[in-house]
C-alpha positions, -999 to 999 in steps of 0.1 A, spaced: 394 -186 370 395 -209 397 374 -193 425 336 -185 429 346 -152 418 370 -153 398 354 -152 355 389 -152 337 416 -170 326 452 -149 314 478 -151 292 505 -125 291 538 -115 276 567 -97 298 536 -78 320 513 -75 292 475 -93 289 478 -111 253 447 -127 258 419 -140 284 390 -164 288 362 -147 302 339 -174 316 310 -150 316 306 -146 283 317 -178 273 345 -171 249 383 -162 244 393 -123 238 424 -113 223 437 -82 246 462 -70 218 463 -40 205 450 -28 170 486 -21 156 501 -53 169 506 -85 139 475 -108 140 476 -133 165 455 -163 168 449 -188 200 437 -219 187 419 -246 214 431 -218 246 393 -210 255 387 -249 258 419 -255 272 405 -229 299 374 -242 304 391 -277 313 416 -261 335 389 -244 358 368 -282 364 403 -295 371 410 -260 393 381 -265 411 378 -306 419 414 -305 433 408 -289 472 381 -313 474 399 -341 464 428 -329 488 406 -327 513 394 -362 510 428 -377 504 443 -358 536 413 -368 554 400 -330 559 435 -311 576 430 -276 594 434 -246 572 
């Protein structure tokens, strides 16, 4: 969720989506399936939410603190 682009955030078990923020609509979604034992991710969307500001702010505070290096 990081990029311009980019409208989710993941979490996942052995290869499998468990659950995702999606930016876009401004809430978590739990990506389990009907049959699986209720699951509950308490705190994850905002937890997401914080991650992407912090996500976002670091290249331009890299870029400040290296004084603006080639790519």
């Amino acid at each position: 969720g990081c990029s311009d682009s980019d409208g989710v955030d993941m979490y996942g078990l052995d290869g499998e989506e468990m659950w995702y923020a999606d930016f876009n609509k401004g809430e978590g979604v739990v990506a389990l399936p009907p049959f699986a034992d209720p699951f509950t991710f308490p705190g994850f969307y905002e937890q997401a939410v914080g991650n992407q500001g912090v996500c976002k702010a670091n290249p331009a505070t890299s870029i400040k603190a290296y004084k603006n290096p080639e790519e």
